[in-house]
VEXMAR-543011 format. One record per residue (C-alpha): residue number from 1; chain; y, x, z. Coordinates in steps of 0.05 Angstrom, whole numbers, plus 5000, padded with zeros to 4 digits. Layout:
<r i="NUM" ch="A" v="Y" u="X" w="Z"/>
...
***
This chain:
<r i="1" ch="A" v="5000" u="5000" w="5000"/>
<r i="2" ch="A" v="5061" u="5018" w="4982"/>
<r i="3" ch="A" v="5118" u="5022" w="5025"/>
<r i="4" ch="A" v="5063" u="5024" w="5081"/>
<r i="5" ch="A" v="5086" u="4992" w="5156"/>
<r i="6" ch="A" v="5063" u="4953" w="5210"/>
<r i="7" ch="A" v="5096" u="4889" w="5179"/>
<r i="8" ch="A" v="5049" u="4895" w="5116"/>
<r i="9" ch="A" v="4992" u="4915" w="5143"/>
<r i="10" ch="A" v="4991" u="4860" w="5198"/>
<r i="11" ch="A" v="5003" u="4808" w="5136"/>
<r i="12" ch="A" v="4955" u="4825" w="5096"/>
<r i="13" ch="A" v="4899" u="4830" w="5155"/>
<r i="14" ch="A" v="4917" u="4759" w="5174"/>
<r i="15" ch="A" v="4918" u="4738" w="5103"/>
<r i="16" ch="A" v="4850" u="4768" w="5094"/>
<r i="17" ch="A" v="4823" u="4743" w="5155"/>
<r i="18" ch="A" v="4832" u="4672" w="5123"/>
<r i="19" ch="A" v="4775" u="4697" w="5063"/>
<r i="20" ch="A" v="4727" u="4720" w="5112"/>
<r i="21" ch="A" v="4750" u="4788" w="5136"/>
<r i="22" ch="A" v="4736" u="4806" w="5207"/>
<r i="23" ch="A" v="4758" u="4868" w="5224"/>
<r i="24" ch="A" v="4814" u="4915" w="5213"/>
<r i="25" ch="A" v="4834" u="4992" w="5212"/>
<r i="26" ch="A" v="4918" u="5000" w="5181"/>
<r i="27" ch="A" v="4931" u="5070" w="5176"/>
<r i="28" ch="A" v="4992" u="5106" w="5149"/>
<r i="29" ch="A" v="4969" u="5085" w="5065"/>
<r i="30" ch="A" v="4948" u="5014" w="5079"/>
<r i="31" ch="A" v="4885" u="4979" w="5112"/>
<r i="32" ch="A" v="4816" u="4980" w="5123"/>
<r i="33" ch="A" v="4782" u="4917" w="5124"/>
<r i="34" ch="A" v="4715" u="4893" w="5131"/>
<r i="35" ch="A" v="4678" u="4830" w="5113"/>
<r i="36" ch="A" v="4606" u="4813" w="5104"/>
<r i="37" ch="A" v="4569" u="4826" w="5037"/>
<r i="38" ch="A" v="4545" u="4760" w="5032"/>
<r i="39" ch="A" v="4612" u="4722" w="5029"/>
<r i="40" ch="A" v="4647" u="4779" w="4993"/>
<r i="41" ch="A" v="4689" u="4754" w="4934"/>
<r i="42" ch="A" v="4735" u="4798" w="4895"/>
<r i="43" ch="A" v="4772" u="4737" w="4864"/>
<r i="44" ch="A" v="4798" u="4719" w="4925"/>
<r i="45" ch="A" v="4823" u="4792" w="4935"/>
<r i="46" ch="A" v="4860" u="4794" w="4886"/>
<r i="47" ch="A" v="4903" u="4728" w="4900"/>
<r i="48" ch="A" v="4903" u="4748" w="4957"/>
<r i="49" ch="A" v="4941" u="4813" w="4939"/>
<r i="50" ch="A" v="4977" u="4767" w="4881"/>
<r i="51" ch="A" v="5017" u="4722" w="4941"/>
<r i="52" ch="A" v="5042" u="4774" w="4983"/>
<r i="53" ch="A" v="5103" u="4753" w="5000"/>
<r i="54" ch="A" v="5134" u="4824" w="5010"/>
<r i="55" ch="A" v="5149" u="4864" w="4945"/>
<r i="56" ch="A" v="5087" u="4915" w="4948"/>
<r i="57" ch="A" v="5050" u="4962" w="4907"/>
<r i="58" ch="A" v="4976" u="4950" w="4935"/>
<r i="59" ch="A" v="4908" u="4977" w="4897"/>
<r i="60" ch="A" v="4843" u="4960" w="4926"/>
<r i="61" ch="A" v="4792" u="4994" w="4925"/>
<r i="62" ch="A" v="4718" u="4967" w="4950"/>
<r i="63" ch="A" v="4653" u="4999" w="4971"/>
<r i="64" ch="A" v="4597" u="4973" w="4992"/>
<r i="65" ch="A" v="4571" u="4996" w="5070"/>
<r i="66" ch="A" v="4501" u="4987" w="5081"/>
<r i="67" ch="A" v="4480" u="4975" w="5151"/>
<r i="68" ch="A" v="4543" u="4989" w="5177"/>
<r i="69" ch="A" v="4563" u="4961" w="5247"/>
<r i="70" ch="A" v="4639" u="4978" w="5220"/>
<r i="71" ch="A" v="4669" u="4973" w="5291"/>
<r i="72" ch="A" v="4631" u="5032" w="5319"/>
<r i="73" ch="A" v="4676" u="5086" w="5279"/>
<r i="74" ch="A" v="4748" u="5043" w="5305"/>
<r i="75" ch="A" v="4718" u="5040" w="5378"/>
<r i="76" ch="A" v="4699" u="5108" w="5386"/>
<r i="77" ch="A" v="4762" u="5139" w="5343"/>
<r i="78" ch="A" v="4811" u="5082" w="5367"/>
<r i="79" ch="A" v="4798" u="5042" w="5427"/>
<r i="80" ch="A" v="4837" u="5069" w="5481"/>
<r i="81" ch="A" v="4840" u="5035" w="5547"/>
<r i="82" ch="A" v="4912" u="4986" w="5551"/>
<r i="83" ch="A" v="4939" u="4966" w="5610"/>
<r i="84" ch="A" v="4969" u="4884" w="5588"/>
<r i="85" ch="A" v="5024" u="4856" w="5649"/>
<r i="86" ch="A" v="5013" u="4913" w="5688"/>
<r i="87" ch="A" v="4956" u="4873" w="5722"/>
<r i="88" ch="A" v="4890" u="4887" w="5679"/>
<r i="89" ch="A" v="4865" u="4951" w="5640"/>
<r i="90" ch="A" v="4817" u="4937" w="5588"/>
<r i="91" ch="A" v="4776" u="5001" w="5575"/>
<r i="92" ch="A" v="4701" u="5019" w="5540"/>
<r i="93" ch="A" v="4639" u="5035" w="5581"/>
<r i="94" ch="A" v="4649" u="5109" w="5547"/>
<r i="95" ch="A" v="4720" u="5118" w="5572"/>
<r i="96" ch="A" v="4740" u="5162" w="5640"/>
<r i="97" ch="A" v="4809" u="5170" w="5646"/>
<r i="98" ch="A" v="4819" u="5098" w="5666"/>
<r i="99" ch="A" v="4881" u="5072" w="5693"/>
<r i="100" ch="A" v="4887" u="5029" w="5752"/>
<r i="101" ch="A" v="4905" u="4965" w="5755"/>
<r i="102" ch="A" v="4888" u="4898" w="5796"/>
<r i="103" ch="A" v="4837" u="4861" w="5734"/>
<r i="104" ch="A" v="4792" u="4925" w="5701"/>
<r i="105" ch="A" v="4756" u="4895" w="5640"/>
<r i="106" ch="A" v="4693" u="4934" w="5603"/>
<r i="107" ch="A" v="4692" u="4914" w="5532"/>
<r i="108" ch="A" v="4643" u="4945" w="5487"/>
<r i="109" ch="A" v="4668" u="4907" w="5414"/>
<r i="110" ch="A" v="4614" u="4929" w="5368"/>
<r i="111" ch="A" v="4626" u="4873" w="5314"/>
<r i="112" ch="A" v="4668" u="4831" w="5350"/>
<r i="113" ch="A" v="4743" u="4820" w="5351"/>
<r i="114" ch="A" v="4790" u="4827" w="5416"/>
<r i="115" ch="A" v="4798" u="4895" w="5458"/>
<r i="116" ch="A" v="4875" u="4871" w="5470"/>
<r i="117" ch="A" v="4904" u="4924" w="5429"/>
<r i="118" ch="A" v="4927" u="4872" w="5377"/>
<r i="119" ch="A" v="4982" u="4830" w="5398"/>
<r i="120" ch="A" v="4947" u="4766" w="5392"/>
<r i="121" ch="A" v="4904" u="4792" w="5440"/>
<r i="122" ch="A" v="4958" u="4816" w="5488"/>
<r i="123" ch="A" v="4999" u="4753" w="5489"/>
<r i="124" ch="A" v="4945" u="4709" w="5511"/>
<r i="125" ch="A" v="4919" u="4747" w="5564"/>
<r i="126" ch="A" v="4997" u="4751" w="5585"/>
<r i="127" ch="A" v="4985" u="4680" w="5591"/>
<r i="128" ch="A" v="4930" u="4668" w="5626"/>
<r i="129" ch="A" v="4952" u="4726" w="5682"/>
<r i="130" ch="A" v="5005" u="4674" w="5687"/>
<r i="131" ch="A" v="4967" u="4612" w="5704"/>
<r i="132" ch="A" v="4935" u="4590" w="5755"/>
<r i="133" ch="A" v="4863" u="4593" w="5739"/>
<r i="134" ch="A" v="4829" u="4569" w="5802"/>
<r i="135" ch="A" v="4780" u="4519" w="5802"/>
<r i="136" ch="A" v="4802" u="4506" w="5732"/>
<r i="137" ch="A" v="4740" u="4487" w="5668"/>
<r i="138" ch="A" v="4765" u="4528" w="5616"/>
<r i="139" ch="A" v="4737" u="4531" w="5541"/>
<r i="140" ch="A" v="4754" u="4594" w="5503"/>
<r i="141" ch="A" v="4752" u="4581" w="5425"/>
<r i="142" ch="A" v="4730" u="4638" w="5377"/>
<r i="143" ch="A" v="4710" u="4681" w="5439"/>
<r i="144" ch="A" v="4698" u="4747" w="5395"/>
<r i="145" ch="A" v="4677" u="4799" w="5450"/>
<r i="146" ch="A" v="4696" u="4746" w="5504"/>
<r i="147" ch="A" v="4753" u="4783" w="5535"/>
<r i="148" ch="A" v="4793" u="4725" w="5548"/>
<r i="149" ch="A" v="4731" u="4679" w="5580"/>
<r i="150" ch="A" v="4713" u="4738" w="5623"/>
<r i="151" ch="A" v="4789" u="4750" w="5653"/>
<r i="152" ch="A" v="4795" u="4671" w="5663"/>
<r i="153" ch="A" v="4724" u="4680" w="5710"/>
<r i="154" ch="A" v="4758" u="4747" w="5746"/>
<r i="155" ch="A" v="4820" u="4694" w="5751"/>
<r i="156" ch="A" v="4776" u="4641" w="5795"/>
<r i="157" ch="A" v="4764" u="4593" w="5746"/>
<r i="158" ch="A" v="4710" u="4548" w="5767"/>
<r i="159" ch="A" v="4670" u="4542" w="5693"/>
<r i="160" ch="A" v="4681" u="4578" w="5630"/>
<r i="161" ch="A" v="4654" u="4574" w="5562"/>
<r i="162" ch="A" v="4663" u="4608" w="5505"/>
<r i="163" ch="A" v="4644" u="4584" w="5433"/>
<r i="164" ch="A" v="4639" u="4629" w="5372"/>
<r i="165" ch="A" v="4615" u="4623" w="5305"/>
<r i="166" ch="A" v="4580" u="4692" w="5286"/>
<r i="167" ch="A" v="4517" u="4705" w="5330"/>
<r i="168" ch="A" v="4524" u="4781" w="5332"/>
<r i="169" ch="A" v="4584" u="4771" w="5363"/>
<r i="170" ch="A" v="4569" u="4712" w="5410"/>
<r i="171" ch="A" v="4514" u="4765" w="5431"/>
<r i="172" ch="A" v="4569" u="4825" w="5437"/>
<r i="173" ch="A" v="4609" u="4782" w="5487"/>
<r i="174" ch="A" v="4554" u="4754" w="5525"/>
<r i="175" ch="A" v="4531" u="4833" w="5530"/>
<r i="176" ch="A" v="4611" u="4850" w="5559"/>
<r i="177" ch="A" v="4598" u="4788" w="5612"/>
<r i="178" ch="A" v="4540" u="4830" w="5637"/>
<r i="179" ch="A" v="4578" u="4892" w="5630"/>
<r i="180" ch="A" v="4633" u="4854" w="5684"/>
<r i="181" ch="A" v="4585" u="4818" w="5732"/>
<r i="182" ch="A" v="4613" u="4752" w="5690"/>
<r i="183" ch="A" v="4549" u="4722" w="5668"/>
<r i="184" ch="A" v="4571" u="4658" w="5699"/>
<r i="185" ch="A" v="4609" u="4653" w="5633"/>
<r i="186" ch="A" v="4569" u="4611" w="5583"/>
<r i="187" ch="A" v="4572" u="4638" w="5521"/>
<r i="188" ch="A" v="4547" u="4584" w="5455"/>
<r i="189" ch="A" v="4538" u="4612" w="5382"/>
<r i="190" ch="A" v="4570" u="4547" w="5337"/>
<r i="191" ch="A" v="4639" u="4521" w="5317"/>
<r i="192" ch="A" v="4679" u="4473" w="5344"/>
<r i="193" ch="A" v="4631" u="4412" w="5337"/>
<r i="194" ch="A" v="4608" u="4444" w="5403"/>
<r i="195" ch="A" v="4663" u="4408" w="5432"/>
<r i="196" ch="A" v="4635" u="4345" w="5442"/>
<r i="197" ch="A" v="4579" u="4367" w="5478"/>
<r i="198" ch="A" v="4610" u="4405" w="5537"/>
<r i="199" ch="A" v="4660" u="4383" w="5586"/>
<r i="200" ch="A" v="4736" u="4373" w="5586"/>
<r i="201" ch="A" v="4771" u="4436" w="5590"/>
<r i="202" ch="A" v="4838" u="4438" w="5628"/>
<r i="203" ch="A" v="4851" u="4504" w="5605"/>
<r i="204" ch="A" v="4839" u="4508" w="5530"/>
<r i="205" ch="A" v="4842" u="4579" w="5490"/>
<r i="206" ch="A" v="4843" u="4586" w="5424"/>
<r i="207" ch="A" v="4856" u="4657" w="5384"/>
<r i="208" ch="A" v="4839" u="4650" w="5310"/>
<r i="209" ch="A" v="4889" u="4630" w="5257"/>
<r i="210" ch="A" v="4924" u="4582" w="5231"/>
<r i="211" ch="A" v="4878" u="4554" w="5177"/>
<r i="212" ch="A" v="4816" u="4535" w="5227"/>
<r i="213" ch="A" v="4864" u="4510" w="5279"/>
<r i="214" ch="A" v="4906" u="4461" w="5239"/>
<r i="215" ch="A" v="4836" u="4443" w="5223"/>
<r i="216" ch="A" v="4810" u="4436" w="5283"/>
<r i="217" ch="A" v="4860" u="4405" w="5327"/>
<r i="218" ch="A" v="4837" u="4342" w="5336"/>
<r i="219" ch="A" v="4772" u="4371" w="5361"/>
<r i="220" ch="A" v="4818" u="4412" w="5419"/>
<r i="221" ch="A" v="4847" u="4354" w="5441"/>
<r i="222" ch="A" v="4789" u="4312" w="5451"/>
<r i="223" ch="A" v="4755" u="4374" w="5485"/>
<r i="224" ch="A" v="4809" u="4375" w="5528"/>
<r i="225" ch="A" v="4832" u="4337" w="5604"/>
<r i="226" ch="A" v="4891" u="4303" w="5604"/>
<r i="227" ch="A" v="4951" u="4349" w="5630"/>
<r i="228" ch="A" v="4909" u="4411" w="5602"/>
<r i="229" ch="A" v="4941" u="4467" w="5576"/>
<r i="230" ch="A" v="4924" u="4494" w="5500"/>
<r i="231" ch="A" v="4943" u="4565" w="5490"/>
<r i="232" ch="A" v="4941" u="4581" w="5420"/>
<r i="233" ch="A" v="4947" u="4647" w="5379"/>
<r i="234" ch="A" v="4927" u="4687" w="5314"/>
<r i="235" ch="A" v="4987" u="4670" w="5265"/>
<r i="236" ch="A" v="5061" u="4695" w="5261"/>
<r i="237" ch="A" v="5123" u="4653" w="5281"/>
<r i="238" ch="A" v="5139" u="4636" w="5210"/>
<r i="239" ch="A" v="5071" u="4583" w="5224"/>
<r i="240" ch="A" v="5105" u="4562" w="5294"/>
<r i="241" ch="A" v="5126" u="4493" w="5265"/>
<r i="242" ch="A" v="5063" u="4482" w="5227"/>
<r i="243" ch="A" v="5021" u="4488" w="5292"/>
<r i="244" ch="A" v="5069" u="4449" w="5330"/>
<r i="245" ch="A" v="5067" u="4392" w="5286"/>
<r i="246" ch="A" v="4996" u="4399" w="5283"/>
<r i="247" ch="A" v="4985" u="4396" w="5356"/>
<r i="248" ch="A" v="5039" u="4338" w="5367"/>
<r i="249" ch="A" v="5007" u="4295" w="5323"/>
<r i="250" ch="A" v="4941" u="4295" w="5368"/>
<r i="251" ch="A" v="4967" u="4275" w="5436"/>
<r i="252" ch="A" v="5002" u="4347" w="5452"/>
<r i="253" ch="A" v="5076" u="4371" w="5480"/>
<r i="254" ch="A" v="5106" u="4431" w="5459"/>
<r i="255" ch="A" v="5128" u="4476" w="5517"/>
<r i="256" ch="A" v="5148" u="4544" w="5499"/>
<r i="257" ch="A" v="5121" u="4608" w="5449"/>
<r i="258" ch="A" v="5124" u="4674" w="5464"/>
<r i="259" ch="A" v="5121" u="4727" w="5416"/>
<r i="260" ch="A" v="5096" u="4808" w="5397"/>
<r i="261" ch="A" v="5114" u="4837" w="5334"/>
<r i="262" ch="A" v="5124" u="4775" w="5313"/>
<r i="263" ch="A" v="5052" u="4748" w="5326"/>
<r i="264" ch="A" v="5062" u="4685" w="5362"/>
<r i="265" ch="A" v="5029" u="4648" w="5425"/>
<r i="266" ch="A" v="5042" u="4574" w="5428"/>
<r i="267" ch="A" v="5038" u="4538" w="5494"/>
<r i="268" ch="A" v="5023" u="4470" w="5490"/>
<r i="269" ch="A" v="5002" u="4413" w="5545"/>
<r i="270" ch="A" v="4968" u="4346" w="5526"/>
<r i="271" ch="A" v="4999" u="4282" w="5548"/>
<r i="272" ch="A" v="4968" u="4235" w="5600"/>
***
């Protein structure tokens, strides 16, 4: 890519995440991004490159990785431990130098999404060290490695589940709850047609993007209590009004958003 930033890079990974891509390595040329094989269409690359909204010059180039679990190069050569609110460290089972803080996390992410370097990640953990968690049933939406389910335990909530789609990494996370003593965390391989068969969450979490949460609104809000609280992140501001509207239209109030490079976090609450 060319100019190369954070800006671009961050675009295009969220654009790509909406064909299928799953995990991301910018560097200082462009991005690295990896999907599966099987679902692996070059068509939709190249729209994809064709809408960029930002004047770029971007060739792409593909290769095929056989085998590959393509996280373990980015955890060993990039996964540092982060301290998030000054309150919780998330760090790998490999690291040492650890700092300390009051929540420590283990999160080994194999081929899962979520160590809380990206700030997706980061804002809704912000959030949830900022509620009050105890005795709440909270259901954590495309769980990835399950850092956000396993924090909301640590927090004193009473249940947690977390619900993702790809089984290798609904088995990564429920390998971190082990790795955290969290195994009270129930952790379901499925979408979110789960929903109906679980309880009423009055904390609800969801860190995707915009596409499969527009989509799947009215599925949160009949998953969740009355006067719950839906966190929801994975998309920029620019989609702030879209997911609004979205939400409002299913029994929701808008309360606030906060924002990271402008990656947003939208807190919502549903009416009684």
């Amino acid at each position: 890519m060319s100019p190369c930033d954070e800006t671009r890079t961050d675009i295009m990974a969220s654009m790509l995440s909406e064909i299928g891509f799953e995990s991301f390595v910018p560097d200082n040329e462009g991005l690295t991004a990896y999907i599966k094989a099987e679902i692996f269409d070059p068509d939709k690359i190249t729209d994809t490159v064709a809408n960029f909204p930002i004047p770029t010059d971007t060739t792409v180039n593909n290769t095929l990785i056989e085998g590959q679990d393509w996280n373990a190069e980015w955890e060993k050569n990039y996964f540092k431990p982060i301290v998030i609110g000054d309150r919780c460290v998330i760090h790998s089972s490999f690291h040492t130098d650890i700092p300390d803080a009051e929540y420590r996390i283990v999160i080994d992410p194999r081929m899962a999404f979520g160590t809380g370097h990206h700030s997706t990640t980061s804002l809704m953990i912000g959030r949830i060290l900022s509620t009050d968690l105890s005795g709440k049933k909270v259901i954590d939406m495309g769980t990835g490695t399950g850092i956000l389910a396993i924090l909301c335990l640590m927090l004193g909530a009473a249940q947690v589940t977390g619900i993702e789609i790809d089984p290798m990494a609904q088995a990564n996370a429920v390998d971190n709850t082990i790795l955290n003593n969290a195994e009270a965390v129930t952790m379901l391989t499925g979408d979110a047609s789960l929903l109906s068969e679980i309880y009423k969450a009055d904390i609800f979490l969801a860190n995707i993007n915009r596409n499969i949460i527009t989509a799947d609104i009215e599925r949160y809000a009949d998953a969740c209590a009355p006067g719950a609280n839906l966190f929801l992140s994975g998309f920029y501001n620019e989609d702030v009004p879209v997911i609004i509207d979205a939400a409002t239209r299913v029994g929701f109030k808008f309360d606030d958003v906060t924002l990271d490079n402008n990656w947003a976090c939208v807190k919502l609450t549903k009416k009684h």
